[in-house]
DRENNU-820768 format. One record per residue (C-alpha): x negated, y, z. Coordinates in steps of 0.02 Angstrom, whole numbers, padded with zeros to 5 digits, always signed. Each point is the difference from the previous one (the first is absolute). Layout:
# residues N
XYZ...
This chain:
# residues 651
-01288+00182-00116+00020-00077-00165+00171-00055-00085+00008-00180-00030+00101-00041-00154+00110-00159+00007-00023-00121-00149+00163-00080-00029+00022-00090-00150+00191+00018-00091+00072-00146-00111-00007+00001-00163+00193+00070-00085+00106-00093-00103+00034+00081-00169+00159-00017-00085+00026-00153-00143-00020+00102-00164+00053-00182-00087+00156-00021-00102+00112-00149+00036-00010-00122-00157+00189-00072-00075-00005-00161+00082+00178-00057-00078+00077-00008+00182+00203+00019+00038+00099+00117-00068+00017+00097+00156-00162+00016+00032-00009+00064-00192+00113+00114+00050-00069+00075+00158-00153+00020-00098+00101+00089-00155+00061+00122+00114-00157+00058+00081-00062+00152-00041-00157+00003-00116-00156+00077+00040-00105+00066-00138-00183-00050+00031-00126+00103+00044-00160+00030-00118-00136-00091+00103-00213+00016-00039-00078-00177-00020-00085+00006+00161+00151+00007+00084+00081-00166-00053-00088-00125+00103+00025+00103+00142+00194+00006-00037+00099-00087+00104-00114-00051+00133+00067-00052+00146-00057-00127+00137+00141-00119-00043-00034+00013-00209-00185+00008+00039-00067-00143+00077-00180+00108+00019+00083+00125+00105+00098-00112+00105-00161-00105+00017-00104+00175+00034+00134+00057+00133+00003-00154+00098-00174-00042+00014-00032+00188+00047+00140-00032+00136-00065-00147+00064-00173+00085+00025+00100+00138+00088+00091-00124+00098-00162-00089+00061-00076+00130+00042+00153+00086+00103+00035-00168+00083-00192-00016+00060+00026+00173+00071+00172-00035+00084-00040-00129+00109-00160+00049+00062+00102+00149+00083+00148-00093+00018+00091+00076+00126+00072-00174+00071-00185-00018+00039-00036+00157+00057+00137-00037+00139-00059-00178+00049-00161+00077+00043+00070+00162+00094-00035+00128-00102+00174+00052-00027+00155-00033+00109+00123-00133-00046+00147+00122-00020-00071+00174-00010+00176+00082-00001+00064-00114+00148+00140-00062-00090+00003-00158+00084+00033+00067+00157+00164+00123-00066+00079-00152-00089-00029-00105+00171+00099+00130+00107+00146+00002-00167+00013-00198+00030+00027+00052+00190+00140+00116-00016+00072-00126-00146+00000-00152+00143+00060+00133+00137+00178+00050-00099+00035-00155-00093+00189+00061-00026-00075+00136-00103-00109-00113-00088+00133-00103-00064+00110+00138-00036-00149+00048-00126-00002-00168-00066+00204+00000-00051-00034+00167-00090-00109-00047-00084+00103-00172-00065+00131+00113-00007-00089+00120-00125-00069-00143-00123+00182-00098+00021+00032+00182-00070-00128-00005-00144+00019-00181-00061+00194+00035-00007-00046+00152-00117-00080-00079-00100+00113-00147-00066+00105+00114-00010-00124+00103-00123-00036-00175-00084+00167-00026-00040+00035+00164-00108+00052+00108+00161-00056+00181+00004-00080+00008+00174-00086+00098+00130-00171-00003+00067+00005-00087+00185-00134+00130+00020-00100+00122-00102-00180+00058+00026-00037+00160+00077+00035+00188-00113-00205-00003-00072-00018-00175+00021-00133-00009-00175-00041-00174+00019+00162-00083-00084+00027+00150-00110-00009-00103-00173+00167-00053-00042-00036-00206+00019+00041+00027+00170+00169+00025-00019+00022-00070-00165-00061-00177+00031+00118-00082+00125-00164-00117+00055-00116+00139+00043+00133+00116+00054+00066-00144+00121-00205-00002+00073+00004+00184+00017+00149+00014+00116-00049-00158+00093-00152+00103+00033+00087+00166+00059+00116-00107+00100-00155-00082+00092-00094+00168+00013+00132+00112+00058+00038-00164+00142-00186+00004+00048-00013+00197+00016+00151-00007+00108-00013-00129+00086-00175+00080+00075+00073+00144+00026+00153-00072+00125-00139-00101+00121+00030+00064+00179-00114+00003+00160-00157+00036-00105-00138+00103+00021+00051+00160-00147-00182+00009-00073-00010-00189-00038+00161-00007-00049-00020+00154-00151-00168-00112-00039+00094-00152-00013+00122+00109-00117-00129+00055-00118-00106-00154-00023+00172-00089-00020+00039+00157-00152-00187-00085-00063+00076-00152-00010+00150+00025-00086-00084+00110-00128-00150-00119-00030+00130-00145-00057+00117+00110-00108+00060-00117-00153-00100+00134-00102-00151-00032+00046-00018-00192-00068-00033+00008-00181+00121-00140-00053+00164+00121+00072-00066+00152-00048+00089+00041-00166-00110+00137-00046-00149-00121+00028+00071-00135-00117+00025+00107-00114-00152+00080-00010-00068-00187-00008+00093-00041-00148-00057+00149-00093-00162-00014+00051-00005-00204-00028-00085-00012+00175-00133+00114-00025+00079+00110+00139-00054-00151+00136-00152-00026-00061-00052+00200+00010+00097-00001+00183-00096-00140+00074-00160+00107-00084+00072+00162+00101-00008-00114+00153-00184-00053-00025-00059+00165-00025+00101+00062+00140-00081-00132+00132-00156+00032-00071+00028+00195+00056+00057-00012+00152-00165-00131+00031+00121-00173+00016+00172+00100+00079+00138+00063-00113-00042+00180-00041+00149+00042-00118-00027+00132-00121+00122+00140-00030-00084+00100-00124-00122-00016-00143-00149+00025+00104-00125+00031-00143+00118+00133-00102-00025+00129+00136-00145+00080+00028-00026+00124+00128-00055+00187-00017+00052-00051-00214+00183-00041-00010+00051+00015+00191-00083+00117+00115-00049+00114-00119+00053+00165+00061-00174+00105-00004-00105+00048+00138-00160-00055+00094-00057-00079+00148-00068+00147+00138-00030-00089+00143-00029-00197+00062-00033-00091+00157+00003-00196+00030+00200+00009+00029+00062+00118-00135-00043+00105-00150+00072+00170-00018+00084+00054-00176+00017+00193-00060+00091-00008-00142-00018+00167-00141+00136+00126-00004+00111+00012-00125+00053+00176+00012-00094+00153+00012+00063+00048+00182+00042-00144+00153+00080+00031+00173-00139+00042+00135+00041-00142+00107-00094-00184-00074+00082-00146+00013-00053-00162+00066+00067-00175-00057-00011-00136+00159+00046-00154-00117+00037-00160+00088-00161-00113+00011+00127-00151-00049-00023+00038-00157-00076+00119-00110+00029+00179-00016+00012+00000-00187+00204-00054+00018+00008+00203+00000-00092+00006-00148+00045-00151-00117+00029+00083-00175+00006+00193-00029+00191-00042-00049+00048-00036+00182-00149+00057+00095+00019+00097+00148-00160+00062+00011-00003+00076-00168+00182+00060+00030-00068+00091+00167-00161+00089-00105+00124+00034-00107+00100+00115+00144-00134+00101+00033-00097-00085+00152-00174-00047+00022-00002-00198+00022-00107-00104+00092+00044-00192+00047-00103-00136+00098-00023-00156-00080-00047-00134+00128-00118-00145+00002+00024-00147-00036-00083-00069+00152-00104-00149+00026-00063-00093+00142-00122+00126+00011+00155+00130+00060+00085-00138+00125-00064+00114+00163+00098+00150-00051+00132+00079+00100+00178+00075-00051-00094+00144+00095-00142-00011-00117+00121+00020-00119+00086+00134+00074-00182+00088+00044-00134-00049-00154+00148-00005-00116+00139+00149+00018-00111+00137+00116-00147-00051-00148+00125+00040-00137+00039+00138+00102-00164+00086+00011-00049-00061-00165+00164+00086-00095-00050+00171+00112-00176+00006-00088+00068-00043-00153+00116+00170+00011-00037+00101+00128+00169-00026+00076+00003-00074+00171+00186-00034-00020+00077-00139-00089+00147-00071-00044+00035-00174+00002+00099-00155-00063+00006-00146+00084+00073-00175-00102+00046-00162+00109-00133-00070+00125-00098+00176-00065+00152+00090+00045-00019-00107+00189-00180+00053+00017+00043+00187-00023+00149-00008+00139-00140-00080+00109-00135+00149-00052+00134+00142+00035+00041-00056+00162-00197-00015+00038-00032+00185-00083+00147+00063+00113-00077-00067+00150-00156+00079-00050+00056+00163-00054-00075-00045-00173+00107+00114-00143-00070-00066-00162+00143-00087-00089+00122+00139-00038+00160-00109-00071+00041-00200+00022+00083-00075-00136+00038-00169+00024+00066-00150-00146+00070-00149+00076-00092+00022+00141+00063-00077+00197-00092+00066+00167+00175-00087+00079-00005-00197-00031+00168-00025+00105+00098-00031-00155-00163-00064-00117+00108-00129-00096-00065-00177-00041-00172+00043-00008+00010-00013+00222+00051-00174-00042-00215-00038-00001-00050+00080+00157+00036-00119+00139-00143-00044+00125-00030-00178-00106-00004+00070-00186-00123+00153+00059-00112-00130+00049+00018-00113-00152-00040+00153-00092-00166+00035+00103-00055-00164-00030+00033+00016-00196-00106+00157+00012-00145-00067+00102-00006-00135-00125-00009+00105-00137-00155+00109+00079+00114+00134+00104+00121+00051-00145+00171-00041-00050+00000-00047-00205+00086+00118-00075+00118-00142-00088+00063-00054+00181+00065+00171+00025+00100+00014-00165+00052-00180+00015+00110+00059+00139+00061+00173-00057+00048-00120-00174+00111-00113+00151+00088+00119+00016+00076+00013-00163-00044-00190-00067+00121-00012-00146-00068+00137-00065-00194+00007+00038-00037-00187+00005+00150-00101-00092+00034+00085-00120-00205+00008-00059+00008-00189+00021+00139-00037-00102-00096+00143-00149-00174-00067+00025+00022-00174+00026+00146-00077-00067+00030+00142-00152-00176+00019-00020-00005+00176-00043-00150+00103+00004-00003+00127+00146+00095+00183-00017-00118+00145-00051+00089+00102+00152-00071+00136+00117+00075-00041+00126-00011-00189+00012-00176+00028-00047-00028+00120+00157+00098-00117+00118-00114-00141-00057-00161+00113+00050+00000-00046+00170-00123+00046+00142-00086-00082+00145+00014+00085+00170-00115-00009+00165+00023-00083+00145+00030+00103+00118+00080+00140-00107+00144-00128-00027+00020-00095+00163+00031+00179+00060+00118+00055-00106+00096-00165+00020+00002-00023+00192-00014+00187+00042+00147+00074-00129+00093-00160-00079+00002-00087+00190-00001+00109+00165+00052+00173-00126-00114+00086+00132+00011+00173-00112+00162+00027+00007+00022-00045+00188-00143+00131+00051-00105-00133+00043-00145-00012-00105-00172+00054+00064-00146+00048-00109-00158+00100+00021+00075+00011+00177+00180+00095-00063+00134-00050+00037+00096+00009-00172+00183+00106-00045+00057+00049-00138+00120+00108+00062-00159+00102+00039-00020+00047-00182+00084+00165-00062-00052-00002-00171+00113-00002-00141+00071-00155-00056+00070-00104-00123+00042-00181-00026+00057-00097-00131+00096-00151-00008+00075-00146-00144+00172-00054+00032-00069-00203-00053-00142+00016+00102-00057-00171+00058-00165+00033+00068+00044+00175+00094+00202-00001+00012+00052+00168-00002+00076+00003+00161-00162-00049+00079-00067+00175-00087+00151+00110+00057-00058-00083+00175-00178+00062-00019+00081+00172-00058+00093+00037+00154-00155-00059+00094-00100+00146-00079+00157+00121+00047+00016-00061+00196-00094+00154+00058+00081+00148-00100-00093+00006-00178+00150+00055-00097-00111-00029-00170+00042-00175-00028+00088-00060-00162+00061-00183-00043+00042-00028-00149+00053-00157-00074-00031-00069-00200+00066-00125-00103-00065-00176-00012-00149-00073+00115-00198-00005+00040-00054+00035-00144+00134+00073-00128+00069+00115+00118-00165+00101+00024-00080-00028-00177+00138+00096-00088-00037+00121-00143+00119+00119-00010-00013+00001-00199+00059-00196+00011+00183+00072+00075+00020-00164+00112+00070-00033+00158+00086+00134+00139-00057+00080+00155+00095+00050+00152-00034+00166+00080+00053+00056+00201-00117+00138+00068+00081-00048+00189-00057-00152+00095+00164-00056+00089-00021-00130+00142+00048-00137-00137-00049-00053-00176+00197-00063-00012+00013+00210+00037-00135+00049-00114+00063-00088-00156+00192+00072+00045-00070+00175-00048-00146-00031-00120+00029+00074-00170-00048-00140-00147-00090+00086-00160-00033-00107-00153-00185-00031-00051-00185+00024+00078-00020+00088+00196-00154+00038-00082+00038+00193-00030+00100+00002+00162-00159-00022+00092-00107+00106-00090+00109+00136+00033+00006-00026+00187-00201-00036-00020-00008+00175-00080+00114+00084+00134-00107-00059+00144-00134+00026-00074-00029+00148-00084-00164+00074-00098-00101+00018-00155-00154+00009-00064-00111-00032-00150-00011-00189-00073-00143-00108+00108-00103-00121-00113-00078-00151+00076-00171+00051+00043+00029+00174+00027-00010+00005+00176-00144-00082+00115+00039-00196-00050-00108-00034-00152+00115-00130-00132-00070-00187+00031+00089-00100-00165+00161+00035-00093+00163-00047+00087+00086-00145+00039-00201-00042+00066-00072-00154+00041+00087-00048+00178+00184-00031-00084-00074-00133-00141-00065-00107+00133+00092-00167-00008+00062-00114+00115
């Protein structure tokens, strides 16, 4: 499988004016202001150089002329593309459902507990009169010299009025509290409907959060102050390379909105991400399996395995050797081995989350015991990877199968009770909306619909605020890891993901002892190997409490080696944490009280990485050394150099 590159072509940038202003005998104030600027002394300049001075699209007609016609071509193009897989269409004809997250249906049962309690309804109404009866009277008062108050203020964080127009300009600062006032009304005026059913009624609460945060005043160019600015210093130039950032961005995402987060032709993998070295030992239709080379002279006995989440791609662990986990975890001494997943295609859309569990772990499994001779391994588990091992243990208990030695899990839930937002999409009619998006699309969910909602979850910050940089400022995209990895999306299977949806999300059949496969009946309180479980306090995709749930789930039957321990920030910054950074906290409580209200009384809070924290436990439970292993070295001939050929397949 070959890496396609992506051609995407990047407007042209306007140079500074190297031209002097020429006396033009105007007022004396103007004289003035121009007296008192400072002066620059020019800069020596080789002939070639002057008719390429000052060459902008608005003091070049050429370039403007060049930049729109290559627009327009995009545009054309794009627009071709859009509506022959209009999605409008694509509904008419049945393809996809009318309202594939059933938000009709939640705002029809809100307008029937608004009509059943009409006293609370108008109630609602006077408060909010009440509250803009409260804002207009501020500000006269403001216009008429008075040092006032805010009727309201946004929330401690809020980034998206941070420039100081907001406040300063009595016109825009009067649309930004007319919009909190109508926000906070909406939010809590959802929240006080009665008589409703308490999943529709959260759904109806977060698709009414959409709402408000899709019409924030900052997101329409002519009240964002930050936008007309940048349009006056850029004399327009910033709409006309936003509306190209649009075009190009259709044109990805094959005529729907595929917003980019990152610049997606800085990175490249295995050269300035993923570079950590090592080769690829082993390979099968669902995974490849990594060994990466020592970097000291003597490693711990037992391996370890990386279970990534197939979600994404493994190489968040491994994004630059600066905050790389992987390199930090050579670094400690152990012999490293990850699985980098598929990217599958239609090909793929018959396999199982057993498969996965079967041709996937057990192969990596077998495959990491040739590689070293050791038929124990310890293991790390991150997210829906993290789910998968909870759902292998309890098999290998039930079998009497001894392999994994230690389970170290990041942000991973085998307890969906308390699974945040994210449960909001797993109703009976979004399940099959989804199904019929991914029989459409061959037996795979696109890896875009997948991020699209994780990026719902935080929409200020994952889709608005990219809109407001890409379109309307029309900057170029961020050369960040991160954003760059997030962007790198994956498809899944068919099956693999209905399962994990309906089976874990839905009926949470692991944690109730319900779940049946390869004719077990699954438990983790079967498994009495050591654990340890990490958490992020901002969590969003696997709230913490949901993990301390899955924790005491692995303790119900007497295994007194289970550690929780809780780090700073959320998905993604509180596991990739290098200790040299010196960011963030973690919490430490070696008991597992009944509560997490109880484990957080008596956790002890340390400033920086829980990197070495863990390593220590790692090296406590499991003990041994011996003699560096080198890729190759044991019975698994090297196939190509590492980050292979599986993780560069795009979506």
């Amino acid at each position: 499988m070959k890496e396609k590159s992506e051609q995407q072509s990047t407007a042209p940038k306007r140079k500074k004016s190297t031209k002097k202003a020429k006396s033009t005998g105007k007022s004396a104030n103007s004289a003035s202001k121009a007296n008192s600027a400072p002066k620059e002394k020019p800069k020596a300049k080789k002939p070639e150089q002057d008719e390429k001075a000052a060459r902008s699209m608005f003091q070049d007609f050429d370039a403007l002329s060049e930049y729109l016609t290559e627009v327009t071509g995009t545009s054309q193009e794009v627009l071709r593309d859009y509506f022959a897989k209009q999605q409008d269409l694509r509904r008419y004809t049945g393809e996809l459902p009318a309202d594939p997250m059933n938000i009709n249906e939640a705002f029809q049962e809100v307008m029937k507990g608004l009509s059943a309690d009409p006293g609370t309804v108008m109630q609602r109404q006077f408060n909010l009169w009440g509250d803009y009866a409260k804002l207009m009277a501020t500000m006269q008062r403001r216009i008429a010299g008075e040092a006032t108050k805010p009727a309201i203020k946004p929330p401690e964080g809020d980034r998206r009025f941070a420039h100081p127009a907001w406040e300063e300009n009595p016109m825009l600062d009067f649309v930004k509290q007319s919009y909190l006032i109508m926000a906070r009304w909406l939010e809590l005026t959802m929240s006080q409907v009665e008589g409703m059913d308490e999943h529709e009624k959260k759904k109806a609460e977060f698709f009414t959060k959409q709402f408000i945060d899709a019409f924030a005043p900052s997101n329409f160019a002519m009240l964002n102050p930050e936008v007309i600015e940048e349009t006056i210093n850029s004399k327009g130039e910033n709409l006309l390379k936003g509306m190209k950032n649009y075009l190009e961005d259709l044109d990805r995402g094959h005529g729907e909105l595929s917003i980019r987060q990152a610049d997606l032709k800085y990175f490249k993998l295995g050269e300035n991400v993923a570079t950590t070295p090592g080769k690829v030992v082993f390979e099968n239709e669902i995974f490849q399996l990594i060994q990466y080379n020592p970097s000291t002279e003597e490693v711990a006995k037992t391996p370890m395995l990386i279970i990534p989440s197939w979600i994404n791609k493994f190489y968040i662990l491994d994004l630059q050797p600066q905050n790389s986990f992987i390199n930090w975890l050579v670094s400690q001494g152990r012999t490293v081995f990850v699985m980098s997943w598929v990217n599958p295609g239609p090909e793929l859309r018959e396999k199982t989350f057993e498969d996965y569990i079967k041709d996937g772990l057990f192969e990596a499994l077998d495959a990491v015991e040739r590689a070293t001779g050791e038929r124990r391994v310890d293991t790390i588990g991150y997210c829906i990877g993290g789910t998968m091992l909870s759902t292998a243990l309890s098999l290998m208990a039930k079998k009497g199968d001894d392999r994994i030695n230690t389970a170290t899990f990041f942000t991973a839930q085998a307890d969906f009770t308390e699974a945040g937002d994210l449960l909001l999409f797993v109703d009976d009619g979004q399940l099959d909306a989804i199904e019929k998006q991914m029989d459409a699309a061959g037996g795979v969910l696109e890896g875009r619909a997948m991020a699209t909602t994780f990026n719902m979850l935080r929409s200020n910050d994952l889709i608005w605020s990219f809109v407001i940089d890409n379109y309307l400022k029309g900057k170029d995209p961020a050369k960040f890891d991160l954003l760059f990895w997030n962007s790198d999306a994956t498809r899944m299977p068919k099956n693999v993901h209905l399962f994990y949806l309906r089976e874990f999300y839905q009926y949470n059949r692991l944690a109730k002892g319900e779940m049946v496969m390869d004719g077990e009946t699954l438990d983790l309180g079967d498994v009495q190997i050591p654990i340890f479980m990490q958490a992020g306090e901002t969590d969003h995709i696997a709230p913490h409490n949901s993990v301390y749930r899955t924790a005491k789930l692995y303790a119900a039957k007497g295994n007194d080696n289970v550690q929780y321990m809780l780090a700073g920030s959320g998905h993604i910054a509180g596991v990739v944490n290098h200790p040299d950074k010196k960011k963030y906290h973690h919490s430490t409580n070696i008991a597992l009280p009944d509560t997490l209200d109880e484990w957080k009384k008596d956790a002890v809070r340390h400033t920086g990485s829980w990197w070495p924290y863990w390593i220590k436990w790692l090296d406590k439970v499991s003990p041994g050394i011996v003699p560096a292993r080198h890729p190759g070295d044991g019975k698994l001939e090297p196939i190509e150099d590492a980050p292979g050929r599986y993780v560069k397949v795009p979506s």
